[in-house]
LODO-966688 format. One record per residue (C-alpha): x, z, y. Coordinates in steps of 0.2 Angstrom, whole numbers, padded with zeros to 4 digits, always signed. Layout:
N
XZY ...
// end
This chain:
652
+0582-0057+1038 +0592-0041+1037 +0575-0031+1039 +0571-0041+1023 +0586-0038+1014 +0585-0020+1016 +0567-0016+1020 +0564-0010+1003 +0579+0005+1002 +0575+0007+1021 +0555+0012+1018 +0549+0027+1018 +0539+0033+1003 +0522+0029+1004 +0505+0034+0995 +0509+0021+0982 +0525+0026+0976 +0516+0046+0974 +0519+0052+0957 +0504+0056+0953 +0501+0071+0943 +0483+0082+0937 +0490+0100+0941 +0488+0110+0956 +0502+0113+0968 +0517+0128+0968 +0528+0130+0982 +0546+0127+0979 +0557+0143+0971 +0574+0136+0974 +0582+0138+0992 +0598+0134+0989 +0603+0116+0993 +0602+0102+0982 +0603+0086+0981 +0587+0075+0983 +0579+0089+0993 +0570+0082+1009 +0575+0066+1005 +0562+0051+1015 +0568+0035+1009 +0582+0027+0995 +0595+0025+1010 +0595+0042+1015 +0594+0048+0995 +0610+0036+0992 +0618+0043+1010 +0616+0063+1001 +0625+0058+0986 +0637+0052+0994 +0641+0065+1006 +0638+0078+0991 +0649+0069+0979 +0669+0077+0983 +0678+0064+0993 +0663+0054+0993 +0666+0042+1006 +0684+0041+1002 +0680+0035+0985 +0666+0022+0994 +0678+0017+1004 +0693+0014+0992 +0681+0005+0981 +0675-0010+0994 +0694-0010+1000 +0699-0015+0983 +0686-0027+0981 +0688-0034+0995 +0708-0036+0990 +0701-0043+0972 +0690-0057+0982 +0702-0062+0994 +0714-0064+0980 +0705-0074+0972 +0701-0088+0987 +0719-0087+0993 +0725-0092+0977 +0712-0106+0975 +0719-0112+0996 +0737-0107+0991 +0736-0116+0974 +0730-0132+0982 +0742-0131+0996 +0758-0132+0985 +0749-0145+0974 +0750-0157+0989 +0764-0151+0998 +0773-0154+0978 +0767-0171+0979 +0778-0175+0994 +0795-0171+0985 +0803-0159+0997 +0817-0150+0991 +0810-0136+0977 +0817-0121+0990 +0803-0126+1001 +0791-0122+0987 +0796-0106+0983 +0787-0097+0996 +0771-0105+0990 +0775-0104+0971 +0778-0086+0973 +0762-0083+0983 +0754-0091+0970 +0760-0078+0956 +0757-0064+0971 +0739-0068+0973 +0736-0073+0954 +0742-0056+0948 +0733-0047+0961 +0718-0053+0957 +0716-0046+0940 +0725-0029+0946 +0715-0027+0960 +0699-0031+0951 +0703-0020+0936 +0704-0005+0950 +0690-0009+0959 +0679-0008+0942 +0689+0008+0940 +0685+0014+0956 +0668+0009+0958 +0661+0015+0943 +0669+0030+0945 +0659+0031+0959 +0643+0026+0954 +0642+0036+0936 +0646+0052+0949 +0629+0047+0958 +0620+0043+0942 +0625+0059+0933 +0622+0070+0951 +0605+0062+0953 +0603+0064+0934 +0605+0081+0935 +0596+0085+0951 +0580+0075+0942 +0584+0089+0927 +0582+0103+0939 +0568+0097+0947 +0559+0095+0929 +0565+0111+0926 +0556+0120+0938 +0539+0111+0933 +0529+0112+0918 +0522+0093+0924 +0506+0097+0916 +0496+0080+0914 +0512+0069+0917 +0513+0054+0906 +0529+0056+0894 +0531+0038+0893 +0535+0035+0912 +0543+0051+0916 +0554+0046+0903 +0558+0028+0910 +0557+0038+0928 +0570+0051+0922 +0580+0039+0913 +0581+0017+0918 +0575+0024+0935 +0588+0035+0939 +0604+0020+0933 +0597+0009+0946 +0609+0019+0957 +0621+0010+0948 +0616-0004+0952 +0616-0002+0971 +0634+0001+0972 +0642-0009+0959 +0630-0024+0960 +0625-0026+0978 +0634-0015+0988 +0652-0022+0986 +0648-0038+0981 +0641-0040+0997 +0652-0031+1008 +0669-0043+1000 +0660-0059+1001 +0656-0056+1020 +0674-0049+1024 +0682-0062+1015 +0671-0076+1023 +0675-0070+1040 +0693-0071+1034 +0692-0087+1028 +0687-0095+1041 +0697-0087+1055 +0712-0094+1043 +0703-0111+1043 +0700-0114+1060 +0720-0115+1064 +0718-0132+1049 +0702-0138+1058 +0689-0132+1070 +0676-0142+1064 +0679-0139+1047 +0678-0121+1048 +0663-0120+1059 +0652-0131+1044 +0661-0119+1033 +0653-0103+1041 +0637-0110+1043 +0635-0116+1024 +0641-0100+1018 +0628-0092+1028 +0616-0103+1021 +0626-0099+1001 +0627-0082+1004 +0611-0074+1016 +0599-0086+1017 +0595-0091+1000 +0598-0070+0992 +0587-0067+1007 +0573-0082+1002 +0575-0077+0982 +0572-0058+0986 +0557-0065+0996 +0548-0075+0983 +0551-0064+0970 +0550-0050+0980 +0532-0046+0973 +0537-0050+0953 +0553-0039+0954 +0541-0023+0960 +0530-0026+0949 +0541-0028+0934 +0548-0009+0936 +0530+0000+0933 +0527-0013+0920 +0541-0005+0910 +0535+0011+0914 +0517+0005+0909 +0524-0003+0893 +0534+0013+0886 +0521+0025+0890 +0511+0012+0878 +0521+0012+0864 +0525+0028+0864 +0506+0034+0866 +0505+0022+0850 +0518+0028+0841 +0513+0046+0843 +0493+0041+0835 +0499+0028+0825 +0489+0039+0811 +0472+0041+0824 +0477+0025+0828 +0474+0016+0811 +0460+0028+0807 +0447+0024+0821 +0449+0006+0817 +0459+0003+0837 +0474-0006+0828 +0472-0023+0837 +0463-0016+0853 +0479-0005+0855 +0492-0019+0852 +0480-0029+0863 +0485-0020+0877 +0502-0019+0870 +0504-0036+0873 +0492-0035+0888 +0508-0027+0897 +0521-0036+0889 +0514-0052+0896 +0512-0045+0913 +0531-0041+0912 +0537-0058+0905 +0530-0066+0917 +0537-0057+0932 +0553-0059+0923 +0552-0077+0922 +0543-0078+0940 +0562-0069+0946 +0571-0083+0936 +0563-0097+0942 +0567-0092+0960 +0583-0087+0955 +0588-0104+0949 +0581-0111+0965 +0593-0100+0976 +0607-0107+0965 +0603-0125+0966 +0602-0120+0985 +0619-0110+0985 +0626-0127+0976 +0619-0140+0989 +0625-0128+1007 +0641-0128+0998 +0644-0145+0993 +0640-0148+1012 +0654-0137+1016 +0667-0148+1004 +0660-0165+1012 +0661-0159+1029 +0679-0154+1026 +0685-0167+1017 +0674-0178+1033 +0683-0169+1048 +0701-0166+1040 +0701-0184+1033 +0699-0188+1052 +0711-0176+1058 +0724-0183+1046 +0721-0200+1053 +0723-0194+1071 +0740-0185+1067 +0733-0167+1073 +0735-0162+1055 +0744-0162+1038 +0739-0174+1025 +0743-0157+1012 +0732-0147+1021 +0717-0157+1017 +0716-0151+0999 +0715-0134+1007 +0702-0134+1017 +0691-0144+1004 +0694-0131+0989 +0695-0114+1000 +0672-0119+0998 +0674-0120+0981 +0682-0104+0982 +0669-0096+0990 +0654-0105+0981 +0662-0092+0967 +0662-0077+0977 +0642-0081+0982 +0636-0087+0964 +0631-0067+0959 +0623-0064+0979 +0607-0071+0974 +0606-0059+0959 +0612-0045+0969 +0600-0047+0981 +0585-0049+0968 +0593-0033+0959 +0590-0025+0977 +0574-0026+0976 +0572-0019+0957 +0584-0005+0962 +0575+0002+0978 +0559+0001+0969 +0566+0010+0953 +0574+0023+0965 +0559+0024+0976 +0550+0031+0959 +0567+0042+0958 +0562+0051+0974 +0544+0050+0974 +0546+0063+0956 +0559+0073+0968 +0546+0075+0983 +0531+0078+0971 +0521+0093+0972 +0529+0105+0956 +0516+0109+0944 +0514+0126+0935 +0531+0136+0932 +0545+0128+0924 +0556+0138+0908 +0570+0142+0921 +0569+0153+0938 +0583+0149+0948 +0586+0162+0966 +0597+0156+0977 +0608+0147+0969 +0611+0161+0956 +0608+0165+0939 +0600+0182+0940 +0595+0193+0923 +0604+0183+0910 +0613+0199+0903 +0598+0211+0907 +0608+0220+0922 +0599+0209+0937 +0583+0199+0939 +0567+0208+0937 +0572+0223+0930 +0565+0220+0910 +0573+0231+0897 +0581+0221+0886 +0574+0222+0869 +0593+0217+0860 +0596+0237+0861 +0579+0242+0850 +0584+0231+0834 +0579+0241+0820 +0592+0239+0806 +0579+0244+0793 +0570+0232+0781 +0555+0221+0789 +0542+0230+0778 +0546+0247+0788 +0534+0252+0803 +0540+0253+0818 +0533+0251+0836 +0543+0240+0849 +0543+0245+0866 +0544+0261+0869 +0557+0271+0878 +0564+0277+0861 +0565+0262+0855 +0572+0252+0870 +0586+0264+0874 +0581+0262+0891 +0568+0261+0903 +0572+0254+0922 +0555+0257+0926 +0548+0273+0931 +0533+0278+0918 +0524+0287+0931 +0521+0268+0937 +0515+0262+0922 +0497+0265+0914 +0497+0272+0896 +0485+0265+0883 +0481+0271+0866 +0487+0257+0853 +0473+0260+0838 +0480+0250+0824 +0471+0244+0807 +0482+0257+0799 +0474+0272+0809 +0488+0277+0819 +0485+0279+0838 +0500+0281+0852 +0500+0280+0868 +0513+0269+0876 +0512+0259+0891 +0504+0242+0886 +0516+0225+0890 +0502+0214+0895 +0488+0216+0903 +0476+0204+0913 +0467+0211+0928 +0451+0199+0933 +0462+0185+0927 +0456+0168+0932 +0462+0148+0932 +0459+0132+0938 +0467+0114+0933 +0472+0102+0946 +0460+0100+0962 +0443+0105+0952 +0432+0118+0962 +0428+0127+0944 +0436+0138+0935 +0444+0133+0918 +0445+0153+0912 +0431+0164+0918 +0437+0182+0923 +0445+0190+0908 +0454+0207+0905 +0461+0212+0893 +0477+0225+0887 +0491+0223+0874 +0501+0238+0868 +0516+0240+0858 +0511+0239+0838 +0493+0231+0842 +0484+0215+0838 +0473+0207+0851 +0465+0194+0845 +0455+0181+0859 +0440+0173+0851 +0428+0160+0859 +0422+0142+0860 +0433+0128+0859 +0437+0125+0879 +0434+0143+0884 +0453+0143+0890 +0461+0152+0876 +0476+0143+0876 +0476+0144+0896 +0476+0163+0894 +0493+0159+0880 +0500+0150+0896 +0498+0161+0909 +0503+0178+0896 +0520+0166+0895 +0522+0164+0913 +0520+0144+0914 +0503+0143+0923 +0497+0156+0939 +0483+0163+0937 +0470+0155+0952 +0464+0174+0954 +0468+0191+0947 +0485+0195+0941 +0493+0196+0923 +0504+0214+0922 +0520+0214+0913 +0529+0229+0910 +0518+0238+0925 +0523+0226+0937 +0516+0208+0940 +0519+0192+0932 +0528+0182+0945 +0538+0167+0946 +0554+0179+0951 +0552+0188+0936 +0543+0176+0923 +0560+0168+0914 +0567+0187+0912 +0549+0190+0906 +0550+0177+0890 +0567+0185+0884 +0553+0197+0877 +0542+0184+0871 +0539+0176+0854 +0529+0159+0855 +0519+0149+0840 +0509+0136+0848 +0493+0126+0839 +0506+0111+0839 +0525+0118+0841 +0536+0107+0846 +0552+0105+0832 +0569+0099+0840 +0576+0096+0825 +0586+0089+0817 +0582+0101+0802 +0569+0113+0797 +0583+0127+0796 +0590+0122+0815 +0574+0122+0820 +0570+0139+0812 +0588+0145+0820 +0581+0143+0839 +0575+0163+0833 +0590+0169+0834 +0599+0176+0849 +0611+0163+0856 +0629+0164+0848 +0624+0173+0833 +0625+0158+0817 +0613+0155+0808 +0614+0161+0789 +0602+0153+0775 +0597+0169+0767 +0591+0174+0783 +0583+0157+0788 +0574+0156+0770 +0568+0174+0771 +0557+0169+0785 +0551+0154+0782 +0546+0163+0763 +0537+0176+0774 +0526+0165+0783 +0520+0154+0768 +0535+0142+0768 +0541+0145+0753 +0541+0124+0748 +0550+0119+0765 +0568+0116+0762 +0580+0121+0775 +0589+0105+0775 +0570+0092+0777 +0572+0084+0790 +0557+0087+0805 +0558+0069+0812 +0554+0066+0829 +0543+0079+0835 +0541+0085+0817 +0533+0071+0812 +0538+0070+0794 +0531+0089+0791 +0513+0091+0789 +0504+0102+0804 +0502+0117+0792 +0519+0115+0790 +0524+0113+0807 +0516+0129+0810 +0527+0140+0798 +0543+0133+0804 +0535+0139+0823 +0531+0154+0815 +0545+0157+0805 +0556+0156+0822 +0543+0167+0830 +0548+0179+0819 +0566+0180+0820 +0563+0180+0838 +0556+0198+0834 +0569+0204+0821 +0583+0198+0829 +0580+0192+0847 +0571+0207+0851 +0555+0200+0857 +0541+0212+0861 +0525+0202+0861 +0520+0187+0850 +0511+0173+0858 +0500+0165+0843 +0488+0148+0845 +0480+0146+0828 +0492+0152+0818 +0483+0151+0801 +0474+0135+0806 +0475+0122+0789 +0482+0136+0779 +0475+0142+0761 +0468+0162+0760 +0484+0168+0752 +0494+0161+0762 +0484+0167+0781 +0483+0184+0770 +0505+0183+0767 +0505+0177+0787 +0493+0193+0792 +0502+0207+0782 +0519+0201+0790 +0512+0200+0807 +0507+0219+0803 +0522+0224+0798 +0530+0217+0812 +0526+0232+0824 +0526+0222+0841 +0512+0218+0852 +0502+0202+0846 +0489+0191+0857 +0482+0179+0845 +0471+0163+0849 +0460+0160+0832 +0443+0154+0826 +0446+0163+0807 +0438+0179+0803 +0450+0184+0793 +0463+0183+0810 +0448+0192+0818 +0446+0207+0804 +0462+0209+0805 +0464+0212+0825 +0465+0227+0833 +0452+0222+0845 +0443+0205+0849 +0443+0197+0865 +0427+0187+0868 +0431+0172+0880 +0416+0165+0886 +0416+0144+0892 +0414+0143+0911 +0401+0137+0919 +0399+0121+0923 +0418+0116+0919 +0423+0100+0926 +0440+0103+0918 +0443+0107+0897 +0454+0121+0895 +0468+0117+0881 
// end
């Protein structure tokens, strides 16, 4: 029964409770401890917050103490209470009833202080887990692009999954662990009234308190599992909805959408309802044992009062001290269906801790440590913050080079000079920032390639432009210049040394990005343009409405609104906001390179020819993604990227 009660936190993760994910494999980049790491099962996942927590188990402790005191307050005061009721009835003199009248106002007042604490001290103690399994969940994301991972349930996995901790220690684990103690109590207090009574007692709260949590778990066992990835199921649902209401509406799905909507929904209500029904069987259960437990002490102490052995006053003790009790096991048959919903949620929880990472998250974390956030550790990148150029943004200038950086930690022996040619007809030789050697990659387990061998050099000042069919792995190559996908052979070069994981977070310090589809945070167009500039530094309008006005934005207020994901700009729109960051990410973040997906994609002719003279004028090294020939005239050079053959797997 106890293997029941607990089989689900006690289980180790299984092939079911994977979370699944379409993206190759990438070895952990974090030694340092933390918490959910090696982690089989939801006990030992609960155990390690605990012991991580400061004064963990002191906390634990302190908590079932005190609602253990709250409890026991509680059915002492319903034993005392009838005690000096009867004893009242008798007419002694009132000094013998000040004992039990002060009891009374001992046990009555204590009930609410101790319970008070005990919500106090227990939820201090389960918001530390929540918020230190939150954050480990953060961490973990952090380190993984999660590439094919479905937003809806991560969300609900990253979110609902992670309170069910909660749940496991302020309903389930102390509610359980006072009603046993005080049971035990009870009856060992009972037994010196009447034997018999307190031996039917013990067994009906058996019954009350283990048997029928252990037989609702059971039958809803298989409803309450269920009902968790039916959540999950049903967010990711709505949200996927939400996102294509428009493609929704135009390809005629409407009702075959909501369909399967409602499809869920129905799935869900009725593992609800089956948890209710059983639920409300347990309780009519619970009632019965312990209205047992009343007429089997009302039965024996009736008998013992007739035979002299005991008190007539004691009777009304032991038959309310049950009623007492029938309190303290009326939320055990919850708890225990809650048990079953926590582990499972929590089994999700560290089925996304133990997953295989995917791609390279936006944070490289060594040790523990921080290393390169102010440029003087990490992978040895110049910082770019140095070679601002005060002039105007219509002066030449190349980015880059030693003049311009102030600096150069790398030896320029090391480092292969290439001639930048530029549209203008200049020509100088500077080390490029970018180059792919052979350059290859492949999506999740496929045995083809989803970018064929491509090389390619970008200098400071020059404007490579990559130009193929759609699912040639352009964007794959945007991704893997940006330092979130490994390349499957080859190397990318950075700075003349190679684009790893140790060094890929120093590495986009010196990176612009304008994706095909940016994503806008919000809650404005101009916070959203403000992500450009360097941290600290506020954000001033002139500056915000100068490029935006440089890209085509000239119609875009500062103060619109983006909605969620942008939703309320049009794409064209979306794109000069993106860009319009990009380029303060130049001008005043000192970025070196300019990551571009379609940039001019939706736009008019005067509005790509305004974006292409600024990109230009810029000065910076530019890898463009574009199917226009103006983008391509403009280039420097032109990439061919060629389709691989026989892809199993579409490129982005």
């Amino acid at each position: 029964m106890t293997d029941g009660l607990l089989g689900d936190i006690l289980r180790p993760i299984e092939a079911a409770d994977k979370y699944e994910s379409t993206s190759p494999e990438k070895p952990s980049r974090r030694p340092a401890k933390v918490v959910g790491s090696g982690v089989a099962n939801v006990r030992s996942l609960i155990l390690e917050l605990v012991g991580e927590m400061p004064h963990g188990w002191w906390r634990l402790i302190s908590a079932a103490l005190l609602s253990i005191l709250a409890t026991g307050s509680s059915v002492a005061l319903m034993g005392v209470s009838a005690w000096l009721l009867s004893r009242a009835a008798e007419l002694p003199p009132v000094l013998y009833l000040l004992t039990g009248a002060t009891a009374v106002r001992t046990f009555g007042t204590g009930r609410g202080v101790f319970r008070y604490f005990e919500r106090l001290r227990s939820h201090d103690v389960a918001l530390r887990m929540q918020s230190a399994l939150r954050l480990t969940v953060y961490d973990r994301l952090a380190r993984t692009t999660l590439l094919g991972a479905r937003r809806g349930d991560l969300l609900i996995r990253a979110t609902a999954d992670v309170e069910a901790i909660m749940d496991v220690v302020v309903r389930i684990a102390l509610p359980f662990t006072s009603a046993c103690v005080v049971l035990i109590g009870a009856v060992f207090i009972l037994s010196f009234f009447n034997a018999a009574s307190a031996i039917v007692l013990l067994v009906c709260s058996i019954l009350a308190g283990i048997v029928m949590p252990w037989m609702s778990q059971r039958l809803s066992r298989r409803a309450n599992i269920a009902s968790i990835p039916a959540r999950a199921e049903l967010a990711q649902l709505v949200h996927a909805v939400a996102r294509s209401s428009t493609d929704v509406v135009a390809y005629g799905r409407v009702e075959d959408e909501l369909a399967a909507v409602a499809a869920v929904d129905a799935k869900l209500r009725r593992a609800e309802a089956r948890a209710a029904w059983t639920r409300g069987l347990a309780t009519g259960g619970q009632h019965v044992a312990m209205g047992l437990a009343v007429a089997a002490a009302l039965y024996f102490g009736s008998q013992a009062v007739v035979a002299g052995v005991m008190p007539g006053r004691d009777l009304a003790v032991l038959a309310l001290v049950p009623l007492a009790l029938h309190e303290t096991f009326g939320d055990l048959t919850k708890a225990a269906q809650t048990m079953t919903r926590a582990s499972s949620a929590l089994r999700r929880v560290v089925a996304l801790l133990t997953a295989k990472p995917v791609g390279v998250g936006d944070r490289v974390v060594t040790g523990g440590e921080d290393h390169g956030t102010d440029g003087s550790e990490g992978s040895g990148f110049t910082s770019a913050g140095s070679g601002v150029d005060s002039r105007g943004p219509k002066e030449r200038r190349v980015w880059g080079s030693p003049e311009a950086e102030g600096r150069d930690k790398m030896p320029q022996a090391s480092r292969p000079a290439v001639t930048c040619a530029t549209k203008a007809g200049s020509a100088e030789s500077f080390p490029p920032l970018l180059t792919f050697e052979n350059v290859t990659y492949r999506y999740g387990d496929s045995t083809v390639d989803a970018l064929s061998p491509l090389n390619l050099s970008v200098g400071p000042g020059e404007i490579v432009a990559l130009a193929g069919p759609s699912g040639a792995g352009k964007t794959t190559a945007l991704e893997l210049a940006l330092g979130v996908l490994e390349p499957a052979s080859g190397r990318v070069v950075v700075d003349g040394g190679p684009l790893t994981r140790d060094v890929a977070e120093d590495w986009r310090r010196h990176i612009a990005w304008a994706g095909q589809t940016p994503g806008l945070l919000g809650p404005t167009v101009a916070a959203d343009v403000a992500l450009g500039l360097p941290p600290g530094e506020t954000a001033d309008d002139a500056v915000l409405r100068d490029a935006l006005d440089r890209v085509g934005g000239e119609s875009i207020a500062l103060d619109h609104s983006v909605g969620d994901d942008g939703e309320e700009l049009s794409a064209g729109e979306r794109r000069r906001v993106a860009m319009a960051r990009a380029l303060l990410r130049v001008e005043r973040g000192g970025a070196r390179l300019l990551l571009l997906d379609e940039p001019t994609a939706g736009l008019d002719e005067a509005r790509e020819t305004q974006i292409l003279t600024t990109l230009r004028d810029l000065g910076v090294g530019v890898l463009v993604v574009s199917h226009r020939e103006a983008v391509l005239s403009a280039a420097d050079r032109v990439v061919e990227v060629a389709v691989p053959v026989m892809a199993e797997v579409v490129a982005r």
